[in-house]
Structures are given as structure tokens and as C-alpha cells.
C-alpha beads as a LAMMPS data file, in Angstrom:
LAMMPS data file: protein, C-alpha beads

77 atoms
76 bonds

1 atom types
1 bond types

-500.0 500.0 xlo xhi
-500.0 500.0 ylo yhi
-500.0 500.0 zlo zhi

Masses

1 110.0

Atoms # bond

1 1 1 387.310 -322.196 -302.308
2 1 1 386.535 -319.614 -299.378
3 1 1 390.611 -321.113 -298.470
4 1 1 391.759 -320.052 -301.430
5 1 1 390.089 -316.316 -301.719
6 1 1 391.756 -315.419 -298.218
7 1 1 395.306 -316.419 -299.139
8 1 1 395.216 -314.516 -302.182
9 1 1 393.907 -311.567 -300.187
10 1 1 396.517 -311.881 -297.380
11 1 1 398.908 -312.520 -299.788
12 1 1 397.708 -309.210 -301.506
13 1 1 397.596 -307.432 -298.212
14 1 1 401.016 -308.519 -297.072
15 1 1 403.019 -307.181 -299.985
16 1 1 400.836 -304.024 -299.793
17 1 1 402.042 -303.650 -296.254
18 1 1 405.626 -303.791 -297.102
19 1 1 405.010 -301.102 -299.662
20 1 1 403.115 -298.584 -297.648
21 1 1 405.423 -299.048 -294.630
22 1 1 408.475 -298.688 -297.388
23 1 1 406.890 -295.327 -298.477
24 1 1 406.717 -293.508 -295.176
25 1 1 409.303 -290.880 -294.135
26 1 1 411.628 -291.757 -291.410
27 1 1 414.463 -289.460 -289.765
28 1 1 416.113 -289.362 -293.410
29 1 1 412.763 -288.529 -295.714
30 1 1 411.911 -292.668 -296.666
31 1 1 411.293 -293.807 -300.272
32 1 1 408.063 -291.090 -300.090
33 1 1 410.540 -288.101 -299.977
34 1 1 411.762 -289.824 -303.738
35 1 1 408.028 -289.453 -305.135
36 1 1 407.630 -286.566 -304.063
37 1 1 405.890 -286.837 -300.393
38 1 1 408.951 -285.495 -298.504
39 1 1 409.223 -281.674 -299.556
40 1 1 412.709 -280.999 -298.849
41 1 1 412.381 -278.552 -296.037
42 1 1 410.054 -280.366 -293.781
43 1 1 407.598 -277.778 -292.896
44 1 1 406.281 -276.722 -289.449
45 1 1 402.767 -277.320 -290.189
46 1 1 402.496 -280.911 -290.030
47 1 1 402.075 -283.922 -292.608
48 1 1 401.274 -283.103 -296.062
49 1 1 397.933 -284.178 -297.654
50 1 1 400.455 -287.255 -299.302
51 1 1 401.410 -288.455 -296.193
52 1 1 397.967 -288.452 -294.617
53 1 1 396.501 -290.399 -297.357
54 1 1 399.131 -293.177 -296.845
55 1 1 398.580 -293.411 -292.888
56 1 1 394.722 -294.301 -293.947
57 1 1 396.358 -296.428 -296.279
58 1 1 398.631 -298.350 -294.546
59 1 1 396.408 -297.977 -291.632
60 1 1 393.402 -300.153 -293.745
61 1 1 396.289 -302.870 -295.682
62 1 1 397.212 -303.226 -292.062
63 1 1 393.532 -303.674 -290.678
64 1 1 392.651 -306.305 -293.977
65 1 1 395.694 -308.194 -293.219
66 1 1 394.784 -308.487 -289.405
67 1 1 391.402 -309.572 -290.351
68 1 1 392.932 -312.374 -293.058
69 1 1 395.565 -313.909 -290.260
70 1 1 392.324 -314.393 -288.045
71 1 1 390.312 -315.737 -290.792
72 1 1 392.671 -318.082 -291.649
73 1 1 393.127 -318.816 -288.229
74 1 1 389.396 -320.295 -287.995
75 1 1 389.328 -321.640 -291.459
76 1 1 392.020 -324.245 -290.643
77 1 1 391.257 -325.023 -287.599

Bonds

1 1 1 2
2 1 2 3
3 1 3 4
4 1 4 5
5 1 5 6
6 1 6 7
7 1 7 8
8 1 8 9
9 1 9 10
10 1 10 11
11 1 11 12
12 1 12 13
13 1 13 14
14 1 14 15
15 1 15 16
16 1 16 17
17 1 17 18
18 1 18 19
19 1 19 20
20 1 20 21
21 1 21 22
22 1 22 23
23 1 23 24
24 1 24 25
25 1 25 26
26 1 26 27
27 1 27 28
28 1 28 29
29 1 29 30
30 1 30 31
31 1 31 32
32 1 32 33
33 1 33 34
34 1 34 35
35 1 35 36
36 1 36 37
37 1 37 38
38 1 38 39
39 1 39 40
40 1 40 41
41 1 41 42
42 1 42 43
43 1 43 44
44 1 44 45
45 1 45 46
46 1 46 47
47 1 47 48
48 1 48 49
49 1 49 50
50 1 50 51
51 1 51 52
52 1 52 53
53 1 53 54
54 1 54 55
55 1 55 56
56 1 56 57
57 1 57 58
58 1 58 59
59 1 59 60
60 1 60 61
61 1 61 62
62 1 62 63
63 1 63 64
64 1 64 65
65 1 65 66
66 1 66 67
67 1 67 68
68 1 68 69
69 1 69 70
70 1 70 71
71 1 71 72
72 1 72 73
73 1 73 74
74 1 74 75
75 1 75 76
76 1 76 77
């Protein structure tokens, strides 16, 4: 049972992960710039409010997905 929960989250987590990382702006504005995270004429005063929120985003998927791998880890061992 407790097998089967943490699969399905990592599983959860892991597709998350691709998404966020997908959605960040790289040198050429990312997928974000299409949704409307990239404002066209990248201004000098740092990320937009958008882009912050995905960091803590990404940054937590990332943290949950590191914390399934080692929980799986110990379960099947």
C-alpha cells in the first residue's frame, strides 16, 4: 500500500518536473515567454512575480521528488 502511494507521487512529481523546468525562460524566452511570463523586452529589474512563483514551484516538485527517490530507496530495500 505505502509502495503504491509513493510511486504515484513520484510519478506525479516527475512529470511536474518536466513541466516546470519546460516553462522557464532560457536565452530565447522558454515556453513561459508563450503564456505570458516572458514580457518581450526583458526588463532591467529582475524576474517578474510569474517567474518567481515557478522557481518556488519547481524548486518544491523538485524537493517532493528528491524525497520520493529516497523513500523508495528504503521501501525496497
Amino acid at each position: 500500500m505505502l509502495l503504491n502511494v509513493v510511486v504515484g507521487l513520484h510519478i506525479i512529481a516527475s512529470s511536474l518536473l518536466i513541466v516546470f523546468i519546460l516553462l522557464h525562460a532560457g536565452r530565447g524566452g522558454g515556453l513561459s515567454e508563450m503564456f505570458g511570463g516572458g514580457g518581450g523586452g526583458g526588463s532591467l529589474s529582475g524576474s517578474t512575480v510569474m517567474e518567481k512563483n515557478l522557481d518556488r514551484l519547481t524548486i518544491a516538485t523538485a524537493l517532493l521528488f528528491t524525497f520520493t527517490t529516497f523513500s523508495l530507496i528504503f521501501i525496497m530495500d
